[in-house]
C-alpha positions in Angstrom: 4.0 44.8 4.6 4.7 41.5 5.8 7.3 39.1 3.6 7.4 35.7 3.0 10.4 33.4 2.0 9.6 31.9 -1.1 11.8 28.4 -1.4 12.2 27.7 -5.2 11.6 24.6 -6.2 15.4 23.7 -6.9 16.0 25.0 -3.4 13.4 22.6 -1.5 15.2 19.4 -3.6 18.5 20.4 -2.7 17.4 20.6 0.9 15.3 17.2 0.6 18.7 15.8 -0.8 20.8 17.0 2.2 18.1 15.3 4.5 17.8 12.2 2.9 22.3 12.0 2.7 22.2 12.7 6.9 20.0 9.7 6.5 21.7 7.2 4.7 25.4 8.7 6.2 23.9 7.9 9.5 22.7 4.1 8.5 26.8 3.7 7.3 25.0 2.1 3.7 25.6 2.1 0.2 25.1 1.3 -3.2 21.5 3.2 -3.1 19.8 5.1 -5.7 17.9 8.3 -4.4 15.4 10.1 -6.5 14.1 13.5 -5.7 10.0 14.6 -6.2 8.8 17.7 -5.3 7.0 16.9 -1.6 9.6 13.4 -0.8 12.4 11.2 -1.5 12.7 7.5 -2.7 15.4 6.0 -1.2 15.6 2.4 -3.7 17.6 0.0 -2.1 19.0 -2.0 -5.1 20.7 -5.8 -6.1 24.2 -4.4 -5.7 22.7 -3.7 -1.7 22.9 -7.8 -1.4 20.7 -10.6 -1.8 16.6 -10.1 -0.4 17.3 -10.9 3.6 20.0 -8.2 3.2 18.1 -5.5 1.4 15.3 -6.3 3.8 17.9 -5.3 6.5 19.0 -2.1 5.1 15.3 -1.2 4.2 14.3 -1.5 8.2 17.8 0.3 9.3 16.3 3.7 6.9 12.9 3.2 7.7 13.5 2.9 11.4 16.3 5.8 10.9 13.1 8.1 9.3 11.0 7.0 12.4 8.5 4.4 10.1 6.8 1.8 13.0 7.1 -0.6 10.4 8.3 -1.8 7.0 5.6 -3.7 4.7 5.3 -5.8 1.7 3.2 -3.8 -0.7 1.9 -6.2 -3.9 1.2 -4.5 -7.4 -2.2 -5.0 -8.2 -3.2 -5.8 -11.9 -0.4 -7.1 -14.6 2.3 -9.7 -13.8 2.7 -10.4 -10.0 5.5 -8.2 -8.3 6.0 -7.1 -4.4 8.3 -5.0 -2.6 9.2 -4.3 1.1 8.9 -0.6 2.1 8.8 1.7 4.9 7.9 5.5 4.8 9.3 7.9 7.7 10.8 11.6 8.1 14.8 12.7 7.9 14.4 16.5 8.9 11.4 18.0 7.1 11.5 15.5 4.4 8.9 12.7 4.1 11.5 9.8 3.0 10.4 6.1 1.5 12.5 3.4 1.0 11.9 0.7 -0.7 13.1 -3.3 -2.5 11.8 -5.3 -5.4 11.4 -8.9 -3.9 11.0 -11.6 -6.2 7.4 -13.5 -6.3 8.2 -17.7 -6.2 6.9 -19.6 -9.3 5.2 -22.5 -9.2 3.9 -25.0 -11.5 0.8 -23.5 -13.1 1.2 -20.2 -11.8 2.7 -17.9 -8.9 2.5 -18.3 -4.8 0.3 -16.8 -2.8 0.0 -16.4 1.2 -3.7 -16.3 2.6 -4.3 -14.5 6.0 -4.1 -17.9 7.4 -1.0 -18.5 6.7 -2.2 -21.1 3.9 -0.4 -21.4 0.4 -2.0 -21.1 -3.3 -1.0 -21.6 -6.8 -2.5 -18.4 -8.5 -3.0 -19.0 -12.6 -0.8 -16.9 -14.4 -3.3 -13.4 -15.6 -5.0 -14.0 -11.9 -4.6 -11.9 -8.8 -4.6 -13.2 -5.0 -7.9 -12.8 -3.2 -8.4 -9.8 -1.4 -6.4 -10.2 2.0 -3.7 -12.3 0.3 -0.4 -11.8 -1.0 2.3 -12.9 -3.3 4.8 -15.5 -1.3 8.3 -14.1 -2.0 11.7 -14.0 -1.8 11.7 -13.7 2.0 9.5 -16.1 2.8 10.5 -19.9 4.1 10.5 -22.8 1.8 6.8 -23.2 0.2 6.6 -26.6 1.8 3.0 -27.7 2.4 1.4 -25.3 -0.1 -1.9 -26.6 -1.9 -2.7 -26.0 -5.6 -5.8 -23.7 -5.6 -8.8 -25.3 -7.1 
């Protein structure tokens, strides 16, 4: 009869933990908060990490640690406008993602938006960017030049 380890739950976090410590031990960074699920680990890389440009830094140092080809700005769809910069990669067997809240820009009538173009929009507060568009953060230069939408 053939036998098979079985990894409890508990176990296979604990292990995830350990992966995702050689991680962040190897990047020399601190003042993260890891959270554990059952098949990854989050890896958020919070205010007390510095302001965005240097969150933005510690975010590509993991992600490029964990093998990701790229960070990203993912945009919340639906609700009030948020964004965040992450990157997704492995630390052993451990799929790991780290991630920042940026900070959409304001502006007078409504929030910032960057089309594929590179052109600027004023979205209405309730609306969402056009598909292909994204919220102007944090990160991004001065909004000089930007054009209300119509």
């Amino acid at each position: 009869m053939m036998s098979i380890p079985v990894i409890s739950e508990a176990a296979a976090m604990a292990a995830a933990l350990v992966d995702a410590a050689a991680l962040i031990e190897e990047a020399g960074v601190s003042g993260l908060t890891v959270t554990c699920y059952g098949d990854r680990v989050r890896i958020l890389v919070g205010a007390s990490a510095g302001d965005a440009r240097q969150r933005a830094a510690v975010v590509a140092a993991l992600g490029g640690l964990a093998g990701a080809a790229r960070c990203r700005q993912a945009d919340a769809p639906g609700g009030s406008p948020a964004a965040w910069l992450d990157a997704a990669g492995q630390a052993g067997g451990t799929l790991v993602e780290v991630t920042t809240p940026l900070a959409v820009r304001a502006a007078p009538g409504g929030t910032l938006a960057a089309g594929p173009d590179g052109g600027r929009a004023v979205i209405a507060a309730g609306q969402q960017p056009p598909p292909g568009w994204r919220w102007v953060t944090e990160l991004d230069d001065d909004p000089a030049g930007w054009q209300e939408a119509g």
